[in-house]
N, C-alpha and C positions, 0 to 999 in steps of 0.2 A: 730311795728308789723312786724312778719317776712312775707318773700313772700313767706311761702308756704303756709302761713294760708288763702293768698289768692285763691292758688288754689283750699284749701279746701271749700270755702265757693261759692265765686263766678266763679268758674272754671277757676281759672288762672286769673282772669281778667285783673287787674292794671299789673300785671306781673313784678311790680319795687316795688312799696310802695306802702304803704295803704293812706286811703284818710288821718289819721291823720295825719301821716307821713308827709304827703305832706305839712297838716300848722303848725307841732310841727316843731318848728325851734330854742328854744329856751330850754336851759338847763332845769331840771324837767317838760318838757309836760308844758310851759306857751307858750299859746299859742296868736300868734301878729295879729290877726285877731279879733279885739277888738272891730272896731266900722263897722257901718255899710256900708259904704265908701271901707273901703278895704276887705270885706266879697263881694262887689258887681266886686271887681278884679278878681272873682273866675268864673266870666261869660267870663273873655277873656281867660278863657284856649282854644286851638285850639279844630277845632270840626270839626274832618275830620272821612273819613270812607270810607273802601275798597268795593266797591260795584262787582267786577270783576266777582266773584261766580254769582251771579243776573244778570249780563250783559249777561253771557251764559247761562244760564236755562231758564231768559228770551224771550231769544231770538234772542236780540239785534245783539252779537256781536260771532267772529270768533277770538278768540285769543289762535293760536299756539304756542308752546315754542321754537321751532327750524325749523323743521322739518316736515310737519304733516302727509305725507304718512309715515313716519319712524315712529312715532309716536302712529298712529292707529294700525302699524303692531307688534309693541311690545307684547308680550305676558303679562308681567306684567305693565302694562300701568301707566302712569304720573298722576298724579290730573287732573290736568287741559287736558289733552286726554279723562277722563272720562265723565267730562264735556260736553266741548263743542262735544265730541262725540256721545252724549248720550246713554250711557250708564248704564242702570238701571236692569241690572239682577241682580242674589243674589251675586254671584261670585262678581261682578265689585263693588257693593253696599259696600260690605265686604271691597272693599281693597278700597274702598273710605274712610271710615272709617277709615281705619290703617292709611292713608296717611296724614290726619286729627290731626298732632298733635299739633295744636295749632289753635285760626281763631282772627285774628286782628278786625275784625266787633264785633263779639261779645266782645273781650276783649277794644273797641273803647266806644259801646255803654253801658256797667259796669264803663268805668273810666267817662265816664260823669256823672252815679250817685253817684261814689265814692269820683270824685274829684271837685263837683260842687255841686250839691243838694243837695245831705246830711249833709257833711259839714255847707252848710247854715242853712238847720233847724234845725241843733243840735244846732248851736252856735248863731245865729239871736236874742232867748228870751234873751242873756246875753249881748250883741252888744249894744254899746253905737251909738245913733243915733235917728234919726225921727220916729215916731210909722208908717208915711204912707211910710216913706222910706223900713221898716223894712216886713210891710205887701206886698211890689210889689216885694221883693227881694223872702219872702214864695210864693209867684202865681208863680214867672219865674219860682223859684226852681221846682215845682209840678208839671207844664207843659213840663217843659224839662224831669223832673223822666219819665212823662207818655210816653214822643215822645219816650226817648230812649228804655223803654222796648217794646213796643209798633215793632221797629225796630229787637228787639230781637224777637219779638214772629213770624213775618212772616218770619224770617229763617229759625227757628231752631224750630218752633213747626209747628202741622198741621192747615190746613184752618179752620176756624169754623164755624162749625154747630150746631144751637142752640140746635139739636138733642141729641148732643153724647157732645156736649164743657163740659158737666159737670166732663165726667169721661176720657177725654183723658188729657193727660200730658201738662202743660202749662210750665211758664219758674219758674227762682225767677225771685219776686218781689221783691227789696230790697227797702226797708223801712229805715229812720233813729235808729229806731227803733231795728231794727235786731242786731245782736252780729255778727260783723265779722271773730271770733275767732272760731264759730257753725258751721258747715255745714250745708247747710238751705235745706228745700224740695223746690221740683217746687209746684206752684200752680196749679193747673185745669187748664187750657183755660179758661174758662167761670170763674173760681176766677182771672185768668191774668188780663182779658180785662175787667172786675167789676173792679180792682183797678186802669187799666189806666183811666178808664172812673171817677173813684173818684176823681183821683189827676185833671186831666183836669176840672174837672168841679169846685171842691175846687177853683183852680186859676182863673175859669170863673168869676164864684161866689161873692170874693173874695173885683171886685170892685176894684181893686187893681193893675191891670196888666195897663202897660204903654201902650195908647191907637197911638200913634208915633215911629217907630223906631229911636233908638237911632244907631245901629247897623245892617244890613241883617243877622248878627249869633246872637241876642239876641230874644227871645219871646214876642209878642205883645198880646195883645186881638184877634186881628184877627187871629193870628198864633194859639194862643189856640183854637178858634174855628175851621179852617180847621184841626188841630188835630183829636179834636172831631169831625169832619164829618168822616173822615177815620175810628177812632176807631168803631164808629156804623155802615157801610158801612161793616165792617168786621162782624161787628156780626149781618148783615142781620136787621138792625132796621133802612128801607129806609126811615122812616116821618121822624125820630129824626133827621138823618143823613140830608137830605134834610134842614130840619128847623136852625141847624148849619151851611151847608154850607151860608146859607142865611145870618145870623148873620154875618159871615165873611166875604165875599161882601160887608155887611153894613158898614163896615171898612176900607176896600177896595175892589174896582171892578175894578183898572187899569187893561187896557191891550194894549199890547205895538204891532203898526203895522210892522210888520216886512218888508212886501213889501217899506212901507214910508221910513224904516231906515236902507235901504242897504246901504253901502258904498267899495270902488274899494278896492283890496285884493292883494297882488300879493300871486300867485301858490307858490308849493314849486319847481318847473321847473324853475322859475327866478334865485333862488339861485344855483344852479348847471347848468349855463350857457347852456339851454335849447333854441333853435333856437323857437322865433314865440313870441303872447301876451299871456301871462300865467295868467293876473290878469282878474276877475268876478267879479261879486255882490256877498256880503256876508252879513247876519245880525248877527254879535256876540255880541249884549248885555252882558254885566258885571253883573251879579246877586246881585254883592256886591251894584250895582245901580241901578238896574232893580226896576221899578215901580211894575211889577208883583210881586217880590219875597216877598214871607210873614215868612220865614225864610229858611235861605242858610245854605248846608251843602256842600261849594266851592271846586270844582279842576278842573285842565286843561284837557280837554279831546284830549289827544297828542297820533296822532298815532290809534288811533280808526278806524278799517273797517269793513264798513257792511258788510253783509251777503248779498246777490241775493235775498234770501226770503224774509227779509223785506219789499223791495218794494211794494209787494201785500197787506201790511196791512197799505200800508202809504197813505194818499191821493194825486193825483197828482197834484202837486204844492203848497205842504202844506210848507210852509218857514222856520220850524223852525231852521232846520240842512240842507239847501240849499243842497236839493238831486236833484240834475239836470245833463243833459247830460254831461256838463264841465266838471266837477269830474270824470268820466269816461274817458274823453277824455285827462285828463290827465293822467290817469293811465297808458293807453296805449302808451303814449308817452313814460311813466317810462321804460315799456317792451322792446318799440323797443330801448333806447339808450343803454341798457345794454347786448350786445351779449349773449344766453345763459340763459337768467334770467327764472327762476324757479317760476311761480306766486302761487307754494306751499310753496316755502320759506318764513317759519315766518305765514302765512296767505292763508288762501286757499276760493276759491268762492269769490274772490275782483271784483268788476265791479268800482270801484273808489276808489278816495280818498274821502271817506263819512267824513271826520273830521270836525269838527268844525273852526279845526286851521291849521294854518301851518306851517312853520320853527319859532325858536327859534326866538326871537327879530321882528315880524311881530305883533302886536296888539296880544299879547296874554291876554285874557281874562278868567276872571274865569266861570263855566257854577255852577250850581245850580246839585248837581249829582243827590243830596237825600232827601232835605228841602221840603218847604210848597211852594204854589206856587197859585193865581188867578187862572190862567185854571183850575186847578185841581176841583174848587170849579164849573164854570160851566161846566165840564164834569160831575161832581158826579151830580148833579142837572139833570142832561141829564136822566144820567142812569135813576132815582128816578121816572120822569117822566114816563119814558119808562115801569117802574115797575107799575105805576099806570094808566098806559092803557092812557097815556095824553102825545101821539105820536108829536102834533102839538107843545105842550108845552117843547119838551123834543130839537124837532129839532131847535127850537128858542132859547136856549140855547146854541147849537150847533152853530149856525148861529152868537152867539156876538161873539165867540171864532174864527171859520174862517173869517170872516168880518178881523179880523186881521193878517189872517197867509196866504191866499190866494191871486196872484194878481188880481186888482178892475177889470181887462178887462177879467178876466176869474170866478171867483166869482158868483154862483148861490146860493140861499138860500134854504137851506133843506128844512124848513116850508112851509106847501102843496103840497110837492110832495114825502114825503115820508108818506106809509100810516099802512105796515104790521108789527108786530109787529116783525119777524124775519128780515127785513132790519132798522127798525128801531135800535135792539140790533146790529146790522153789524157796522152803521153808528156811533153810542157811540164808539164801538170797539174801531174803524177805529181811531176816534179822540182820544180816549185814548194814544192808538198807535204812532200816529202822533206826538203826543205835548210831550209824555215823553220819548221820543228815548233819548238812552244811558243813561237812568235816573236808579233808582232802581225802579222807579214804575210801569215800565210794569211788572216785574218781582211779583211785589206785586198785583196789578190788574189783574192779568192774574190768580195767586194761589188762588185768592179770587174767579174768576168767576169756575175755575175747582171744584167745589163741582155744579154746576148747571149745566146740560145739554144744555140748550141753548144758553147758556150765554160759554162754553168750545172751547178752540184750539189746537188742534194738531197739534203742532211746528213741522220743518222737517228741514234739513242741506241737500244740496244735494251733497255727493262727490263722485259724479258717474264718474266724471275727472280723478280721480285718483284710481279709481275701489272698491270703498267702499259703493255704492249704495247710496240710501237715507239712513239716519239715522231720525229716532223719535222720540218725546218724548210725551207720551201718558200724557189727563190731568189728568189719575191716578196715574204715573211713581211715585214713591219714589225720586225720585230726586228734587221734591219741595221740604220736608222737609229734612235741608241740618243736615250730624251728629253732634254734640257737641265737641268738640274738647278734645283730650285726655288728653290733661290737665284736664279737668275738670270730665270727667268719672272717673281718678284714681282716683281725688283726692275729690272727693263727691260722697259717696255711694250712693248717691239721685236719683242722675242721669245717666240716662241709652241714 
């Protein structure tokens, strides 16, 4: 198959080969993926994915490309200026678009169906092997179809609302099924999130899915059902979603004490011969080991600074990303050794070093960006709570989840002392917040509550430093739903 047929179909996606491609290896299309043994080699393709876009809309992060007062003052501004400057008039919208011509996430989250799932349930009925080997290999396959579009649709489509999801533009679905030689339509919203919710639940269903990870990047039982808690959580179906999360739990409910499992650190001041003690407490769990993780989608999170804003939505002393005076206190060490130094260079509004990590060869560990994850399951349970007026029930959920990320000598428990239903949504926020810093899922959390009034934030940057005022991002801004990449407008009339 040539690659343009791919642009035409799935907007560019694979952007090398088609999935055949990938196992036609062998003169006339015979294809060496025979039994079901080496059809399950199709699960270790790498499963990575540029969340960067979602760092900045989210909220999370501040990531300049050189310059950033040089940058804001351009008249025809860079991607990433648009961004993290927010940026959402028609004008800027327009050249967000132009600038747009290509997006690695979506073309990440299409090779997964192209070069994994599909694959498998076209060739799986003909695969020589075990009937129950052959049935766990169609559940991953269907779980994964669902997670990845699933990832595709809170980018690049709008929040849903059971209102309107019938008639606003959802994504493709791609199916085995489909002809990838066809330009295919998007579905609905509302027909997107019906077909992730088919294939999720087919593999629930199924009986089938391996109940033990063999891998943190392979799909469990449990990983299908936090799927399905998210999938429904997006389409405002808080029992179902709730009754999933639960299921998932029942599989696993680790959760790993962070204050218990600090260990010493040294700064990145040690390595650049920094006068004083530069090493702290840090918790960096490995995700690829982490007991929490219910499926990883792993990278090093190197070089990452927060924003000043953040802070206000974090709780004090929540352990997950060890945000404490230290990291500041290094920063400013950075300033005074460098005569001159610019704290707009690269990065602007730094009050630390908020990273997870630090120099190259120090315990670098992988972080969890965009997978499934236990908190998740008791925050989504929280909110549910919260939605069904069972304030006491919602903050006890809340409470297993800090009980872990809090230290023991400062730790109070929410249950009975929160009572109003507008501090109650504060306090989910807040933990939401907390626990997915530099994740993609504030980003997806946050797009989901902007269709609800109570539940909305008005993000803000503040670069009054450097004379640019606040900047906003309203939670109607067009900047949630991000363009489609120009590959894919030319080359599928479909898509707008």
């Amino acid at each position: 198959m040539k690659k343009t047929l791919y642009g035409m179909i799935l907007v560019g996606l694979l952007g090398v080969t088609s999935c055949s491609n990938f196992t036609d290896i062998q003169p006339k299309g015979v294809n060496t993926l025979s039994t079901t043994d080496q059809l399950e080699l199709l699960f270790n393709n790498e499963i990575t994915l540029d969340i960067r876009d979602l760092q900045s809309i989210g909220g999370d992060i501040v990531s300049g490309t050189n310059n950033i007062p040089a940058d804001m003052t351009m008249e025809n501004k860079e991607r990433n200026t648009l961004l993290f400057g927010y940026y959402d008039d028609s004008k800027s919208l327009e050249r967000l678009k132009s600038l747009t011509s290509s997006d690695s996430y979506y073309s990440s989250c299409y090779s997964w169906v192209g070069r994994i799932c599909n694959p498998v349930l076209n060739q799986v009925g003909t695969a020589k092997g075990d009937d129950s080997k052959k049935a766990a290999l169609v559940a991953e396959a269907k779980a994964l179809r669902a997670f990845a579009h699933f990832m595709i649709a809170v980018k690049f489509a709008k929040a849903y609302t059971p209102a309107t999801a019938s008639q606003e533009q959802g994504i493709i679905y791609m199916t085995e099924t489909k002809d990838i030689q066809v330009p295919q339509k998007p579905s609905t919203l509302q027909e997107s999130y019906d077909l992730m919710l088919a294939d999720v639940n087919a593999a629930i269903n199924s009986g089938a899915m391996l109940k033990k990870q063999t891998a943190k990047t392979r799909f469990t039982l449990g990983a299908a059902y936090a799927l399905k808690a998210h999938i429904l959580m997006a389409m405002q179906q808080y029992t179902e979603a709730a009754n999933a999360a639960k299921a998932s739990l029942g599989e696993n409910s680790s959760l790993l004490d962070y204050y218990s499992n600090t260990h010493k650190e040294n700064g990145w001041g040690a390595f650049i011969h920094y006068p004083g003690d530069w090493s702290y407490d840090v918790c960096t769990p490995n995700c690829l080991k982490d007991v929490e993780t219910l499926f990883a989608i792993p990278d090093y999170l190197i070089g990452m600074w927060g924003e000043p804003a953040i802070e206000k939505y974090v709780e004090p002393g929540y352990g997950r990303f060890t945000l404490t005076p230290r990291t500041k206190v290094q920063y400013l060490g950075f300033e005074a050794m460098i005569p001159g130094y610019d704290q707009s260079q690269n990065m602007i509004g730094i009050r630390g070093w908020d990273s997870p990590y630090n120099m190259p060869g120090v315990n670098m560990e992988y972080r969890n960006i965009a997978g499934l994850t236990v908190p998740q399951m008791y925050i989504l349970l929280a909110e549910c709570s919260v939605r069904d007026n069972k304030v006491d029930d919602a903050m006890g959920y809340l409470d297993k989840l800090r009980q872990n990320r809090l230290p023991a000598d400062t730790y109070q428990p929410l249950k009975g002392t929160v009572s109003s239903m507008t501090d109650a949504i504060e306090k989910v926020k807040q933990a939401s917040f907390s626990e997915n810093l530099w994740t993609c899922w504030n980003f997806i959390q946050r797009k989901r509550w902007n269709v609800e009034q109570a539940w909305q934030t008005t993000l803000s940057h503040d670069y009054s430093s450097i004379g640019f005022g606040i900047r906003t991002l309203r939670p109607e801004s067009a900047l949630w739903v991000f363009p489609f990449p120009i590959s894919v407008v030319g080359a599928n009339p479909y898509i707008n």
